[in-house]
N, C-alpha and C positions, 0 to 999 in steps of 0.2 A: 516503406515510404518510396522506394525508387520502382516499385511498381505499380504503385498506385491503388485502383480497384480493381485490376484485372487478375488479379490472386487474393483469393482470402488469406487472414492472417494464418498462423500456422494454430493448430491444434494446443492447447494450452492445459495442463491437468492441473485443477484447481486444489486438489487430494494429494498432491504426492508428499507433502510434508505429512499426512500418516505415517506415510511408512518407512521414512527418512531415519537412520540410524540413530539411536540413542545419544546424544550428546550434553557435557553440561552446560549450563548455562553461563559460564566463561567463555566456553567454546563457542556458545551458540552469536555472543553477543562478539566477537571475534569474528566469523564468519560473517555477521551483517555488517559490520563496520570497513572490513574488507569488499564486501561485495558493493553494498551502498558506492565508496567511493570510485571504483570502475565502472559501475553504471552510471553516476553521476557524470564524470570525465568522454565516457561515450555518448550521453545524451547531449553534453557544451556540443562535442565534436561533431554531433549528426544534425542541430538546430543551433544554426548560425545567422540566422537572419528571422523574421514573425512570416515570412512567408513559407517555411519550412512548417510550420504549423498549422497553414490556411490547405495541408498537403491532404489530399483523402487515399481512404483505403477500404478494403473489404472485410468487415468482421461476419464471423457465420453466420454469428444470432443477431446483430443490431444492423447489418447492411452498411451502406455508405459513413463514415464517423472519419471526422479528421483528428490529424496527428494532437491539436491543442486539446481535443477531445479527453483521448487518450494519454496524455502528460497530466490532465488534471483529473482524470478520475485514479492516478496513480497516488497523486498528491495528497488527493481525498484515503483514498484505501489507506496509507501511513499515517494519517490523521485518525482513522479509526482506529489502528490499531494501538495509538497514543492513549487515546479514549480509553481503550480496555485495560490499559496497562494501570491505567489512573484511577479507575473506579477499582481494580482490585486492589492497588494500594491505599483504596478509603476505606474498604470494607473490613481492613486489621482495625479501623478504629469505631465503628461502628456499638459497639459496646461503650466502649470508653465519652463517647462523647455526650453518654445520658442522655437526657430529656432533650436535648439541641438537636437530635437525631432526624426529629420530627421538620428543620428548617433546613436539613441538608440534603436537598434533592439529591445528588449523589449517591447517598447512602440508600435511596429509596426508589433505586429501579430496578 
């Protein structure tokens, strides 16, 4: 943001959770709750007013895209990945719910 568009953003590997070291899922959900609220605390801390948002920059692939851009397609990205969590926890019941199965879109994507 304090450079504006005159440097793209930096290089970003979409893949590295492949190869990220084996953890359980206590750990895993430990680690997000931790990191969530330090990014959280540094985004209050870097967008302090709406015009911190109206701010642009340089992405590789999409060119010009401002900061409220990029806060809500972030928003979005954890809203999918809610979604995903939600349909695998429908599809334990997917059996169980008999013949209703057919009015639970959900169960039927």
């Amino acid at each position: 943001m304090q450079e504006g568009e005159s440097k793209p953003f930096p290089a970003f590997d979409r893949h590295a959770h492949l190869s990220a070291e084996p953890r359980t899922t206590n750990r895993k959900l430990e680690e997000f709750s931790e990191l969530r609220t330090r990014s959280i605390e540094r985004l209050r801390a870097l967008v302090d007013t709406d015009d911190v948002l109206e701010r642009t920059g340089a992405h590789p692939a999409f060119g010009t895209v401002k900061a409220r851009e990029l806060v809500s397609a972030w928003v979005v990205h954890d809203l999918t990945h809610l979604a995903q969590i939600v349909r695998t926890m429908a599809q334990r019941y997917k059996t169980d719910v008999g013949p209703w199965v057919q009015y639970l879109g959900i169960l039927n994507r």
